[in-house]
C-alpha positions as CSV (number, residue, x, y, z in Angstrom):
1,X,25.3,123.9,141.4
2,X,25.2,119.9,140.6
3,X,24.9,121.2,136.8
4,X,27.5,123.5,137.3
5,X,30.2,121.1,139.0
6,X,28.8,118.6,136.4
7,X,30.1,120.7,133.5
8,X,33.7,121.1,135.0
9,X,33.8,117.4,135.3
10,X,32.8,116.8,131.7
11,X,35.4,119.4,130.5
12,X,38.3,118.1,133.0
13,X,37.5,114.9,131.2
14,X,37.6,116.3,127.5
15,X,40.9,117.9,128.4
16,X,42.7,115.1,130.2
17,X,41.5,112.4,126.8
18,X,42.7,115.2,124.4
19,X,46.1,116.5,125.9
20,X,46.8,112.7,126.4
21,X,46.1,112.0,122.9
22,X,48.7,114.8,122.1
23,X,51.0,113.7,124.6
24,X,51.3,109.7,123.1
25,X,50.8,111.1,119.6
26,X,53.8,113.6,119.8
27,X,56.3,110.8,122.0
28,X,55.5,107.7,120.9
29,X,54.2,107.8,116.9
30,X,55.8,111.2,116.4
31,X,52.6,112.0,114.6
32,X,52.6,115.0,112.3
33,X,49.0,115.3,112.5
34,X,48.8,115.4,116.2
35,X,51.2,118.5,115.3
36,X,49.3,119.9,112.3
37,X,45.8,119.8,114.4
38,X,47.3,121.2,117.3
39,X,45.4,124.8,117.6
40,X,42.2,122.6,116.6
41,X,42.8,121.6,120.6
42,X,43.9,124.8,121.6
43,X,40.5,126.3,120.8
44,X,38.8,123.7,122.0
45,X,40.5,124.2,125.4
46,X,39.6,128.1,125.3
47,X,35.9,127.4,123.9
48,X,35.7,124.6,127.5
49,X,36.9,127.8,129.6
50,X,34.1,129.6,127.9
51,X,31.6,126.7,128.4
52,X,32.7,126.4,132.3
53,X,32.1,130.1,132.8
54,X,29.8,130.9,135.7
55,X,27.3,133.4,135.3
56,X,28.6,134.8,131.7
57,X,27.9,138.7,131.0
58,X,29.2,140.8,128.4
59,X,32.5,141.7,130.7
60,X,33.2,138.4,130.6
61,X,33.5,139.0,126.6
62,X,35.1,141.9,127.1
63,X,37.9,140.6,128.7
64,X,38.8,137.6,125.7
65,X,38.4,140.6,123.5
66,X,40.7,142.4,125.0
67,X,43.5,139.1,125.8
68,X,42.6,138.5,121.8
69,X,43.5,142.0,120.3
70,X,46.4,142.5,122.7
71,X,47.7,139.1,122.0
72,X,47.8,139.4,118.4
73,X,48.9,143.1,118.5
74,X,52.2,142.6,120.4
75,X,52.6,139.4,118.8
76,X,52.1,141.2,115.7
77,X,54.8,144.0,116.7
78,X,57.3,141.1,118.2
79,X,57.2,139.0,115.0
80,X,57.5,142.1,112.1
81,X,59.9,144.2,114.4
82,X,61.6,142.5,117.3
83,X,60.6,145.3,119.8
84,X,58.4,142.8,121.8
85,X,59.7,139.1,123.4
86,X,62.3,139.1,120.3
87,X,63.3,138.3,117.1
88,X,61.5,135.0,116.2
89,X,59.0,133.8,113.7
90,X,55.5,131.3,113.7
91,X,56.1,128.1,112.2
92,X,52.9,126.6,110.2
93,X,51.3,123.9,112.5
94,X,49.1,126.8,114.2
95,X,46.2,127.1,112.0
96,X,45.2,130.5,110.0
97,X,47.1,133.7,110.7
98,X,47.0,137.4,110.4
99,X,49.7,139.1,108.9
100,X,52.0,136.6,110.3
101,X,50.1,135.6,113.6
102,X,48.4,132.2,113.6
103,X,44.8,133.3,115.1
104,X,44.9,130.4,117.8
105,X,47.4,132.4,119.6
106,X,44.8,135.6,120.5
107,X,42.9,132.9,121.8
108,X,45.2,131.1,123.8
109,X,46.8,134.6,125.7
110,X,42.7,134.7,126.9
111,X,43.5,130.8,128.2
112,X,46.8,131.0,130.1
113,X,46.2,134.6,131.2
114,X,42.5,133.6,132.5
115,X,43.9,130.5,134.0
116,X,46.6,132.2,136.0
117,X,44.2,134.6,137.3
118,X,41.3,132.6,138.3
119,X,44.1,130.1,140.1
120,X,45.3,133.2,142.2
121,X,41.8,134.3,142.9
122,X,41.1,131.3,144.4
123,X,43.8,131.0,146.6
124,X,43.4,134.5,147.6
125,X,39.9,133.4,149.0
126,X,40.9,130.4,150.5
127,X,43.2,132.5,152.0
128,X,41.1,135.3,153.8
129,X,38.3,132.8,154.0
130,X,38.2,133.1,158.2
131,X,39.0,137.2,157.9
132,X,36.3,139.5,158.8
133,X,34.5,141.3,155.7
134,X,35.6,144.9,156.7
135,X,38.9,143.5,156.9
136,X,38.6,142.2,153.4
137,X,37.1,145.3,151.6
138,X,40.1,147.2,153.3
139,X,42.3,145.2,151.6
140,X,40.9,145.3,147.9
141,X,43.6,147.0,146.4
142,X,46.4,144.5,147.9
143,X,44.6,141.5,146.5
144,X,44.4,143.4,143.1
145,X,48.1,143.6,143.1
146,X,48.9,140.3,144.2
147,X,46.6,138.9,141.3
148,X,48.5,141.1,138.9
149,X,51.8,140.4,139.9
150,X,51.4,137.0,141.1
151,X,49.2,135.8,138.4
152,X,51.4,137.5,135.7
153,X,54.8,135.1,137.5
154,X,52.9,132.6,136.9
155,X,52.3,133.4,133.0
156,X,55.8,133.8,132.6
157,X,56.7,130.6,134.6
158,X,54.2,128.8,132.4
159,X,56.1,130.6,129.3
160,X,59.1,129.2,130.7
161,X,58.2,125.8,130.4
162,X,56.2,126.1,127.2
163,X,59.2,127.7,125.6
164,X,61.7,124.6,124.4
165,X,58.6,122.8,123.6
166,X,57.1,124.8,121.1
167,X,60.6,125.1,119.2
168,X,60.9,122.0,119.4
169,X,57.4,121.5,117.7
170,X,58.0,124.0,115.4
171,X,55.5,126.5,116.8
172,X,57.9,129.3,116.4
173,X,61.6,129.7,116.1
174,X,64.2,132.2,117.6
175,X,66.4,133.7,115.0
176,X,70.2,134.2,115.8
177,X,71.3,131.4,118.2
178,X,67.8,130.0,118.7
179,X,68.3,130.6,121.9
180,X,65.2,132.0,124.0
181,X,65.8,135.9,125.3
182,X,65.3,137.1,128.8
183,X,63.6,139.5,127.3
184,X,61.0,137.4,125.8
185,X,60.0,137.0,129.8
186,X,60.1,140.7,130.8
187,X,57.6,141.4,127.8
188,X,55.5,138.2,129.0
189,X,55.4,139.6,132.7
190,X,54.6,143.2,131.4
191,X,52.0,142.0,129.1
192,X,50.2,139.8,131.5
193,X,50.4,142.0,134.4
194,X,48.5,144.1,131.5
195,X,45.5,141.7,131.0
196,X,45.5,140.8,134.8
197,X,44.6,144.7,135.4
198,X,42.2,144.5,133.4
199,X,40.8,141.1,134.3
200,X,40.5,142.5,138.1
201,X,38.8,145.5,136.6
202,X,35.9,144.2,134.8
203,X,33.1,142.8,136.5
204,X,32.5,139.6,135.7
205,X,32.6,136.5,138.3
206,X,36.1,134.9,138.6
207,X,35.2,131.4,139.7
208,X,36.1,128.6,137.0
209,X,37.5,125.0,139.0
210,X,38.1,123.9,135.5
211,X,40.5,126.6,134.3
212,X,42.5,125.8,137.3
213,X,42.1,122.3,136.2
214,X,43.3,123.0,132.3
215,X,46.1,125.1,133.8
216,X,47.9,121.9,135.3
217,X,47.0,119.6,132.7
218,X,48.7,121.8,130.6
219,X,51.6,122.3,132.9
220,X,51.8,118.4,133.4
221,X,51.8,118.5,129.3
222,X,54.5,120.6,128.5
223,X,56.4,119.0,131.7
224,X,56.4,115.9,130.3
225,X,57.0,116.9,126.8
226,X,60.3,118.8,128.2
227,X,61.2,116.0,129.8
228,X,61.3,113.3,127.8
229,X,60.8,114.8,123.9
């Protein structure tokens, strides 16, 4: 357990140095290579969520499969025909791509996705800590839904945020106006009620303090960017 909470601590450190790296690179030297190596920090990020991992079995792999493929896929669909999130396009400061698709963002579906799940799993807990077991196995299916919907609210309110930032970074761009659709959102929510099902259906153990850690360091990120960039 000491190795274990000694882990979360190393990668809560590695995250904190690198985001604010990012954070005085992009703000205060405007550095194109802080832009250019951004999905080098991305994966990073999603290889710490692996390393953090409790207990790690082959549903555990499953699951990034499955955020990976699915986030590519409807990214894929969204970018060549505007049926998903909108019509917009990848800039090129996010590493190799697919048809289109820089790679880092399979990967990073699996991070907030994972993130937003494990933060509502742990609440959920915390919440029913004192309840009697029988009253919690009665209740299975109603903390199945609340992850879903509540984790997938939370993508999209991480989305939200994201959003401004990442055109303004040159991540991707919105065609027309450049103005982000409302439907972008709805396809977020749908999508990451999607991968929350499944996350709540595969058996793997949903503990990880540092995903819930990298989830507000990354929400304090894009915050701040927002704010002042």
């Amino acid at each position: 357990m000491r190795l274990s909470w000694n882990n979360i601590q190393i990668a809560t450190a590695i995250a904190v140095l690198f985001h604010s790296i990012g954070l005085i690179g992009i703000l205060v030297f405007k550095s194109d290579i802080i832009l250019q190596t951004s999905w080098l920090n991305l994966l990073l990020m999603a290889g710490l969520l692996v390393y953090t991992q409790a207990q790690k079995n082959i549903y555990f792999f499953l699951f990034i499969f499955a955020c990976f493929i699915t986030g590519m896929s409807v990214e894929w669909i969204g970018t060549k025909t505007g049926m998903l999130f909108g019509d917009y396009a990848y800039g090129d400061v996010l590493g190799p791509a697919i048809m289109g698709v820089p790679i880092i963002i399979g990967f990073n579906w699996f991070t907030i996705v994972y993130g937003c799940g494990i933060l509502v799993e742990t609440m959920l807990r915390k919440l029913t800590a004192n309840l009697p077991e029988e009253q919690i196995n009665r209740k299975t299916w109603l903390k199945t839904l609340a992850v879903i919907v509540d984790g997938a609210t939370l993508a999209v309110a991480f989305d939200w945020l994201m959003e401004p930032v990442a055109v303004k970074l040159g991540y991707w761009t919105w065609h027309g106006d450049g103005s982000i659709p409302v439907f972008n959102y709805i396809c977020w929510m749908a999508i990451s009620m999607l991968l929350l099902w499944v996350f709540r259906l595969l058996p793997f153990r949903r503990e990880n303090k540092f995903a819930i850690h990298l989830l507000l360091i990354q929400a304090m990120f894009f915050l701040l960017l927002r704010t002042f960039l």
